[in-house]
N, C-alpha and C positions, 0 to 999 in steps of 0.2 A: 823613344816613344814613352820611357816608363817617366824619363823626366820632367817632360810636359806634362803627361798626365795630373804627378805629384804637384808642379807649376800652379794647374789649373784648380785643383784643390785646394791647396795653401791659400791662393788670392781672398776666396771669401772669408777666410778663416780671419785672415790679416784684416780685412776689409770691418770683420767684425769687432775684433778687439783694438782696434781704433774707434771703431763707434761708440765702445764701450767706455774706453778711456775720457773722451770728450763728451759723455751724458747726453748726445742728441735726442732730442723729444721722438718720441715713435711716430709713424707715418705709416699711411698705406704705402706700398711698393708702385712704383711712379705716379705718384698722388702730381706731383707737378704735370703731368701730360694734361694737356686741353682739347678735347676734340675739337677736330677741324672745324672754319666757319666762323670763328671769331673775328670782328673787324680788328683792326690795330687802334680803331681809339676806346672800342670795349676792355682790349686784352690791356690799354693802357692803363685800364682803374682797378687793374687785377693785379699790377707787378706792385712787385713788395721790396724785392729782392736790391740790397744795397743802397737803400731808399731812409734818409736815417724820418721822413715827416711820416713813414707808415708805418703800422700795426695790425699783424696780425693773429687770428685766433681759430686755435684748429680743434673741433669736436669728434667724436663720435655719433654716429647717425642712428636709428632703430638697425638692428642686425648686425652692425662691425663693430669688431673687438679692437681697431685699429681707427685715427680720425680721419674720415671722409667726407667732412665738412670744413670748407676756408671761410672765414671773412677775412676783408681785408680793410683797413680803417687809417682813415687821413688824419693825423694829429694835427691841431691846430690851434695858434697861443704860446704864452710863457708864463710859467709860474703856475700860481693859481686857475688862472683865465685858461690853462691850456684841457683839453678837449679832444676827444676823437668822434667825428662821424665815417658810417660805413658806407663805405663804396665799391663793394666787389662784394656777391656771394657766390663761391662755386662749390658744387656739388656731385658725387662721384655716387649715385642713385643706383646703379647696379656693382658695385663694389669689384669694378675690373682693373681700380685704381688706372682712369682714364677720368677726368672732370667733364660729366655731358650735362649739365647744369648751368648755367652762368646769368649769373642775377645784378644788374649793375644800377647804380642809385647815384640821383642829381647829389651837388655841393650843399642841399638840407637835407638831405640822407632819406631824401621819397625815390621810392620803388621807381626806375625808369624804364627799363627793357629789362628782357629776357631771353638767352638763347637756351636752347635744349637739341641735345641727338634722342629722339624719342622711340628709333628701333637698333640705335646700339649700335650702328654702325660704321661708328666712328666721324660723321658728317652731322653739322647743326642742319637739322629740316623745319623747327618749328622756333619762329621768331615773336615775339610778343612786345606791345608798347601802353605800356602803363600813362594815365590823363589823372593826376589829383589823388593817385592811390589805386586807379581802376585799372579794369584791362581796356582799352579803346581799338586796340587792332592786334589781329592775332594771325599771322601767315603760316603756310604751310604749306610744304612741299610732300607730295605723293607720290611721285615718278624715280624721287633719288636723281633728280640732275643739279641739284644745288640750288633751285629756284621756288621760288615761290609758285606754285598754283591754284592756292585758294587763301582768299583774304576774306577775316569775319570781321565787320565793321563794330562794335558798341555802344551805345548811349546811357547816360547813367548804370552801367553794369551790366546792360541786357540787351542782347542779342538783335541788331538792328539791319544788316543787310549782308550777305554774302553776295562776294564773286566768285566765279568759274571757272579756270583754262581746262577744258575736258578734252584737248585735241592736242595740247600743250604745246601751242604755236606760237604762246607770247601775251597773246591778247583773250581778253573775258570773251564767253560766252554763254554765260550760264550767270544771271542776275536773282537773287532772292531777295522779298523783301520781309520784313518781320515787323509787328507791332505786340507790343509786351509780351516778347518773345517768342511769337505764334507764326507762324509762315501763314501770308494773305496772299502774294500773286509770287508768280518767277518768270523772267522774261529770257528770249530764248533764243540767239543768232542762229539764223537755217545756213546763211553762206557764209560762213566767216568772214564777215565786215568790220566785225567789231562791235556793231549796234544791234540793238534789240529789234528783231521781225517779228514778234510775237510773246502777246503778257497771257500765259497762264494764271485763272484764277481758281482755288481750291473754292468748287461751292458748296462741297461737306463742308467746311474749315467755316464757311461764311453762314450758312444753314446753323452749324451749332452755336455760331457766334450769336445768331439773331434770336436761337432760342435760347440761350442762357441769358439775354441780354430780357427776355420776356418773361424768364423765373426769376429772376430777380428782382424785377418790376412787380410783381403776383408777389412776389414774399414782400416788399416792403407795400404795399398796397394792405395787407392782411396784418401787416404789423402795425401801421398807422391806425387801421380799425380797431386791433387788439387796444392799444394805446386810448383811442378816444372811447371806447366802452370802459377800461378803468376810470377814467377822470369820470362818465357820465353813472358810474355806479354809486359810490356817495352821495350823490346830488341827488338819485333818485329815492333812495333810502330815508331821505328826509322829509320829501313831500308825505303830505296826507293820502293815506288811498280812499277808494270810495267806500271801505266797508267801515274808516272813520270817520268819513266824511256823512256820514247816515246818522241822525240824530239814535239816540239811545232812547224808546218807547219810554213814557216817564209814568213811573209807577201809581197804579189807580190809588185814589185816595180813601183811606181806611171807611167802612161805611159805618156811618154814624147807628149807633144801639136805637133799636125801636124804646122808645116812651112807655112807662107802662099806663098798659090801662089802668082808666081809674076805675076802683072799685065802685059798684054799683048799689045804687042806694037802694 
């Protein structure tokens, strides 16, 4: 027993002054593990390993003393002309040295998808699909079955439609819609069909819309006036008023000296 024991000890020790000998770069402690969920053509833009066209670059993140950050980067060219763009980021966001992170990018090195385990427990639940640099669809699973049950749609950046599974049967039933960002109706499956029985419409949501849409109207209404009272104040500064327009009483004229009498003969 005392020998195994010593055994068991020794290994790391050896384990270390081999590491030591051969100058390996520091690493979190299984900085390679990926949580679960990754497809195989994702995990394909991730491998590095025995790959002489890729390059990899490993950071330190805010809070680790160890790198918790990969990219991973395609070389491509000769000589001069050669070049790397990125195609893998992973990232190990709660430092259990487990990668729940996973950032992958097209052949011009634009942001494409994203996976994440976003409660750490070891399963990707939150999927993402970058359009042009943006987010365009953003899934997400709530229940922990490996699936998706709620998908957020985007249009130029901002928040355009959600779906539903609230029963998690497979299929939507819960429709949101959004316009520059704001929830306007939600539609609503009563029998799970699949299809909307019913469009709720927020009429606070549409009430405030209609009065903000009416102070805004009132402010630029009151601005337009401010605006044309400046132009009309010069212009009127120039006119004559009536108290110059009133002739100036023009002065009596001096009264001529009486004549003297003539003396009397």
């Amino acid at each position: 027993m005392k020998r195994y024991g010593l055994l068991f000890v020794a290994a790391p020790l050896l384990a270390s002054a081999c590491g030591g000998e051969n100058k390996m770069p520091a690493v979190a402690p299984g900085s390679d593990r990926v949580t679960r969920g990754v497809s195989a053509s994702e995990r394909s833009r991730c491998d590095y390993q025995g790959r002489a066209d890729r390059e990899t670059v490993e950071t330190a993140g805010p809070g680790s003393i160890t790198p918790n950050i990969r990219r991973v980067f395609s070389l491509v060219g000769d000589g001069e002309d050669r070049h790397r763009t990125i195609l893998c980021r992973e990232v190990d966001t709660n430092l259990d040295g487990v990668k729940d992170v996973v950032r992958t990018y097209s052949e011009k090195g634009e942001v494409a998808s994203e996976l994440a385990d976003s409660n750490f427990d070891g399963v990707i639940d939150t999927w993402i699909t970058f359009s042009n640099g943006r987010r365009a669809k953003v899934q997400l699973d709530k229940n922990a079955d490996g699936k998706a049950d709620e998908t957020r749609y985007y249009m130029r950046g901002k928040l355009s439609r959600v779906q539903r599974d609230q029963n998690h049967d497979g299929r939507t039933d819960v429709w949101e819609i959004y316009e520059d960002g704001h929830l306007t109706r939600m539609g609503v499956d009563l029998d799970n069909d699949g299809r909307v029985d019913r469009w709720n419409r927020d009429e606070i949501v549409a009430r405030a819309a209609a009065a903000e849409e009416t102070r805004q109207a009132e402010e630029e209404a009151k601005k337009a006036a401010a605006e044309k009272a400046a132009e009309e104040a010069p212009k009127a500064s120039k006119r004559p008023t009536r108290s110059t327009q009133a002739a100036a009483p023009e002065a009596a004229p001096p009264k001529a000296e009486a004549a003297p009498k003539e003396e009397q003969k």
